[in-house]
C-alpha positions in Angstrom: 38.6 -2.8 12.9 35.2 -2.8 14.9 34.4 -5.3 17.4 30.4 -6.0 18.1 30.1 -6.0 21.9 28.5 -9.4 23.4 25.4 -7.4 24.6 24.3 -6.3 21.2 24.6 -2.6 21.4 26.7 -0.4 19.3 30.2 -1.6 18.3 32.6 0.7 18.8 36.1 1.9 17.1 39.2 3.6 18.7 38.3 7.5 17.8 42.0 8.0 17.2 41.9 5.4 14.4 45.2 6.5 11.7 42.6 4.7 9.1 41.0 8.2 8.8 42.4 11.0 7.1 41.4 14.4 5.9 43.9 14.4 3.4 43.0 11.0 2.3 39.2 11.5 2.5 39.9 14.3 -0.1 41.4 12.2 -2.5 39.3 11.5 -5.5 39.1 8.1 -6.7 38.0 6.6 -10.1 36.0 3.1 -10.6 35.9 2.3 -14.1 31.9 0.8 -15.3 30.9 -1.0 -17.4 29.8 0.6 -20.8 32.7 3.0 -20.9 31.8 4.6 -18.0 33.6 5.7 -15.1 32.7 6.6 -11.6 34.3 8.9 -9.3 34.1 8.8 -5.5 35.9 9.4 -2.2 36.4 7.7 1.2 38.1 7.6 4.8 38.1 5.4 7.5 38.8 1.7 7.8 38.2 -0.2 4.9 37.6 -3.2 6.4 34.9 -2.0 8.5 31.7 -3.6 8.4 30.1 -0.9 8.9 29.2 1.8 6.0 27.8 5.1 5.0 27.2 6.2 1.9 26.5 10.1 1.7 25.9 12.3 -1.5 26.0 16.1 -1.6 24.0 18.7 -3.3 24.4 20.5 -6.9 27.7 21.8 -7.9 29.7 19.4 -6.2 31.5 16.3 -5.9 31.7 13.5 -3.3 34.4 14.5 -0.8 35.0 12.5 2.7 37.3 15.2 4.3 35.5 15.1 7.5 34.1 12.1 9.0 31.4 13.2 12.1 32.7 11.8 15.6 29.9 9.5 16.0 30.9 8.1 12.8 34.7 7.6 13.3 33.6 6.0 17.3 31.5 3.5 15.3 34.4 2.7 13.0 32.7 3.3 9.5 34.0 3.1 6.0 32.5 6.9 4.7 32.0 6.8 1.4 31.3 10.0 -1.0 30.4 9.0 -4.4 30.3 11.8 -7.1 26.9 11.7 -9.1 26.5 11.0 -12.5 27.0 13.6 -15.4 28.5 15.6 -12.4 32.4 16.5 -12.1 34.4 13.0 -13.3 31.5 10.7 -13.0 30.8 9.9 -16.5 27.4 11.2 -17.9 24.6 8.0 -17.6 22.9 6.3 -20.6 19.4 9.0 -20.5 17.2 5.1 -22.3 18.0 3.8 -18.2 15.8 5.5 -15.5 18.2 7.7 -13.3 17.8 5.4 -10.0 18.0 2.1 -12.5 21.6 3.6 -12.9 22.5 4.9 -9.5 21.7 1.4 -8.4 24.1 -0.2 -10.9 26.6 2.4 -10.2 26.6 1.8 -6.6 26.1 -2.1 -6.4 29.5 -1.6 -8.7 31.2 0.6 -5.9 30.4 -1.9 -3.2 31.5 -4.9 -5.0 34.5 -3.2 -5.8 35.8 -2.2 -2.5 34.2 -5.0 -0.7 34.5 -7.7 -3.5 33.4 -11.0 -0.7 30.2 -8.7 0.5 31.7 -8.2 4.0 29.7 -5.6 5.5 26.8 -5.8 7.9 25.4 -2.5 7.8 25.0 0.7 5.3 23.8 4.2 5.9 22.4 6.2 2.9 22.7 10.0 3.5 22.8 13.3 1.9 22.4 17.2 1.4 19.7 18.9 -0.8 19.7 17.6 -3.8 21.5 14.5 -2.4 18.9 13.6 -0.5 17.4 12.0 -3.8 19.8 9.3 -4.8 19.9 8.5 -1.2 15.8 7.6 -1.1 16.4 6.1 -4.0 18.8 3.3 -3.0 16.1 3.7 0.4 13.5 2.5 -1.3 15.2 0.2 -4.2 13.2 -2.9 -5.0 16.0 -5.7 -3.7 16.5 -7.4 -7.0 17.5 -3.8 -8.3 19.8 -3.2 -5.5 20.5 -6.2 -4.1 23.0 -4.4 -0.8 19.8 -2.4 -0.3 19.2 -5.5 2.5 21.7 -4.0 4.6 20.9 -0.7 4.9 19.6 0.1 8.5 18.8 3.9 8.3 18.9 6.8 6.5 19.9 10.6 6.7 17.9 13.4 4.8 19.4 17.1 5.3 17.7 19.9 3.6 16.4 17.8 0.9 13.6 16.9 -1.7 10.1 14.6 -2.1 9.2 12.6 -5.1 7.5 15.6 -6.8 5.5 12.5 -8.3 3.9 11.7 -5.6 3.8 14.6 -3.8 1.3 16.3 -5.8 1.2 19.9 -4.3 4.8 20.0 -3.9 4.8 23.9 -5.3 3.2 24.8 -2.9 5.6 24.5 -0.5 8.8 25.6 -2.4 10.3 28.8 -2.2 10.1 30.8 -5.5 14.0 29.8 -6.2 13.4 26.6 -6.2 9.5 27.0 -7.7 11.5 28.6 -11.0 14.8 26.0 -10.5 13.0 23.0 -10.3 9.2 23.1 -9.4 6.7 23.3 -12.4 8.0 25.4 -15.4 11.0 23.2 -15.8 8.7 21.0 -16.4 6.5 23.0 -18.9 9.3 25.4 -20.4 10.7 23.3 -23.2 14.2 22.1 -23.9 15.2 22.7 -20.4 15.7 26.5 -21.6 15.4 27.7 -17.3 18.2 25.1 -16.4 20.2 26.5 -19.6 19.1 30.4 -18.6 20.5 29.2 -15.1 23.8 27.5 -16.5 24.7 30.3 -18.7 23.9 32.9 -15.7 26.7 31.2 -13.5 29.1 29.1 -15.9 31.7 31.8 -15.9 31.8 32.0 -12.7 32.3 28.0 -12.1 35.5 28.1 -14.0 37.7 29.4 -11.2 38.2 29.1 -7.6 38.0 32.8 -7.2 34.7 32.9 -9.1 33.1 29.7 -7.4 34.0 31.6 -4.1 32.1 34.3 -4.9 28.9 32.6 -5.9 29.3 30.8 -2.6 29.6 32.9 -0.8 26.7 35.4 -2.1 24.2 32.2 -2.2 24.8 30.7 1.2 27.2 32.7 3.4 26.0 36.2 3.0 23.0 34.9 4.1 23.9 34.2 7.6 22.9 36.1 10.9 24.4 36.6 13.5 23.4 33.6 15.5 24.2 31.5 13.0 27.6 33.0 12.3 28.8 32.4 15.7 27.7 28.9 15.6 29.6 29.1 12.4 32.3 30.5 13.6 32.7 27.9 16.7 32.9 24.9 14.5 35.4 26.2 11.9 37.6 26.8 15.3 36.6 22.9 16.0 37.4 22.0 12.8 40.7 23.6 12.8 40.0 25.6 9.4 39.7 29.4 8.1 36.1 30.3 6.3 38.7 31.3 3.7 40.2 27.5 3.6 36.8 26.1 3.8 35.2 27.7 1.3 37.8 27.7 -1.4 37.6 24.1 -0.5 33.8 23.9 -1.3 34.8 26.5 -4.5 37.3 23.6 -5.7 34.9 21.0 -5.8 32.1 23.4 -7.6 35.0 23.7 -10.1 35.3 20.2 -10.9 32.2 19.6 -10.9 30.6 22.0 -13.5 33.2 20.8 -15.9 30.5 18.3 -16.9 27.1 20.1 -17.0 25.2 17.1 -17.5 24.2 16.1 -14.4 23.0 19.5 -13.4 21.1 20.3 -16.2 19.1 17.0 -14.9 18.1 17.8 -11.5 14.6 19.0 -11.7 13.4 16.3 -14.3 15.3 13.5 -11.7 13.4 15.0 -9.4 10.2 14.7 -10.7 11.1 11.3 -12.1 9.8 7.9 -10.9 12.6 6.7 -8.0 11.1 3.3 -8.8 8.6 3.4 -5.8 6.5 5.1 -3.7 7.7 5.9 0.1 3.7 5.8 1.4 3.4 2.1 -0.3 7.2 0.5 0.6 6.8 -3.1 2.0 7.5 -3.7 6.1 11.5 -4.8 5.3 11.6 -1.5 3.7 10.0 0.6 5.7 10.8 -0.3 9.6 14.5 0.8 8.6 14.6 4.7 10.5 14.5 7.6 8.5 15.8 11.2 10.4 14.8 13.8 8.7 16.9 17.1 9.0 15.5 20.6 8.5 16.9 23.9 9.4 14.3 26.5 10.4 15.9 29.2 8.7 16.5 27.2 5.3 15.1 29.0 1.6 16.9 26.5 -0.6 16.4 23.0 0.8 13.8 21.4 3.3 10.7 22.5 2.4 8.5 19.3 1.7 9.8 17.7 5.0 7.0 17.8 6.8 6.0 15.4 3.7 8.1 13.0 4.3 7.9 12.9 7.2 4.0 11.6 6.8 5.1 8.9 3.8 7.7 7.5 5.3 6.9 4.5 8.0 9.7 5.0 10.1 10.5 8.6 9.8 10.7 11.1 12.2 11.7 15.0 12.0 14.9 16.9 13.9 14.8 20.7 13.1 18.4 22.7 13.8 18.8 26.3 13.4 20.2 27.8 11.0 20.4 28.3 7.3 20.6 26.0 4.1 24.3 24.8 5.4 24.0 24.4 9.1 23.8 20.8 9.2 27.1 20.6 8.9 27.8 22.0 12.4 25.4 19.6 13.9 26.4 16.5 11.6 28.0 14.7 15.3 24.5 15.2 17.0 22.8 14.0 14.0 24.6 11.6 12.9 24.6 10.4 17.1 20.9 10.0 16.7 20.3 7.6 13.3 23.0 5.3 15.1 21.0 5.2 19.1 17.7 4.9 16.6 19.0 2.1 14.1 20.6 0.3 17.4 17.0 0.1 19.0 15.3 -1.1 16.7 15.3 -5.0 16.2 16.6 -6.3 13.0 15.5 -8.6 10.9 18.4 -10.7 8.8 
């Protein structure tokens, strides 16, 4: 349970606190929606804290909340990992509702079902690459969409995406990966036949652990130096974990995941979507909430319209980390450090 200090700075937790677990934070969960629809998700920490995160990861995985950083457990949040929709054992969304009309319902659902009397004071919306989206777009949510939106305080972008719809030379900026994945001829090739070039390119290899391992590690591992792979190396010996352990652990959830195809044959149109406003044109009680923006200087996957927005959002300001497209994860204590000393300095408005 966290305690708010008389002097109004940053509550604080016992670090040691038996509420978190890595076993339990990699337990998956299931909410069941309304419509037929279920929701899966994962947490750790104290479930009565009044304190929150809420942090999606990229493609080809599913919400896991095996590791909670330091600053994190300290502060004595509730981590909470929800898995997207049409991804893994989140149910596929209703394509007549705009993707962050549904992500809002699906998470307001979440909340009011593990906090059913509304008792938390603050919410964090983070996440990875492609989970960077869903968390601008509970960011940005128009209150009467999202009604908890009130309570968020800050948010975390690693290695992620701009509203292609606003940002208007987006392409320019992406590498040509991510120019064929999800810049302009997904868009103009019809009937999504890159995403399902893509799909069928890798689906075999999705259906095992073994073969998940591979891709991963071709994709994001091989692609280390040798800076990067002591850094690497240093916080798997922190973490008490193998790269074997860890990445058959990143292989399991790419598994479970791509047994529903839906959501990632959705990414680039999501993208491009309208999030249901427009970060340069959010009103003051939107926009004076801190935004960190995380890129890593060595990154060809993720990251590259930062400096974008960076420029549209109010309260934003940029953190570069070296490394690769993963190396947030190594630093996820000093980031995570710095949206907490940033939200806690900056007055609120209730």
């Amino acid at each position: 349970m966290t305690t708010n200090p008389p002097d109004g700075g940053i509550p604080l937790a016992n670090m040691a606190n038996p509420a978190y677990s890595k076993s339990k934070g990699a337990e998956e969960h299931m909410l069941q929606l309304s419509g037929g629809r279920q929701l899966a998700y994962a947490h750790n920490g104290p479930s009565d804290s009044r304190t929150i995160v809420i942090f999606f990861s990229g493609v080809m995985s599913v919400g896991t909340a095996h590791d909670v950083p330091e600053p994190c457990r300290k502060l004595g949040v509730h981590w909470i990992a929800p898995t997207l929709a049409g991804n893994g054992n989140t149910s596929t969304r209703d394509s007549e509702m705009p993707y962050h009309a549904t992500l809002a319902s699906d998470m307001t659902a979440l909340l009011s079902h593990l906090y059913p009397t509304g008792a938390y004071d603050r919410i964090y919306v983070a996440g990875g690459s492609y989970g960077t989206v869903p968390a601008q777009m509970l960011y940005g949510a128009s209150y009467d969409l999202f009604p908890p939106g009130r309570k968020i305080v800050g948010c975390v972008l690693l290695a992620g995406f701009s509203p292609f719809k606003y940002h208007r030379d987006h392409a320019k900026h992406l590498s040509w990966a991510n120019w064929f994945s999800v810049g302009p001829p997904t868009q103009l090739v019809p009937f999504r036949l890159l995403q399902r070039a893509f799909r069928s390119a890798i689906a075999s290899k999705m259906k095992t652990e073994e073969g998940a391992s591979e891709f991963l590690r071709q994709t994001l591992f091989d692609m280390m130096d040798d800076d990067e792979r002591r850094v690497y190396a240093e916080w798997l010996r922190r973490k008490e974990t193998t790269e074997d352990e860890f990445i058959r652990r990143m292989a399991r959830g790419a598994v479970t995941c791509c047994q529903n195809w839906d959501g990632f044959m959705e990414v680039s149109d999501v993208i491009h979507a309208d999030w249901g406003f427009e970060p340069a044109r959010l009103d003051d009680e939107h926009s004076e909430k801190p935004v960190l923006v995380v890129g890593s200087d060595k990154d060809h996957i993720g990251g590259a319209t930062n400096k974008w927005l960076v420029a549209n959002y109010k309260s934003a300001r940029a953190k570069t980390i070296p490394g690769g497209h993963i190396s947030s994860l190594y630093y996820m204590d000093e980031i995570f450090q710095d949206i907490i000393t940033r939200e806690f300095s900056v007055p609120r408005i209730d």
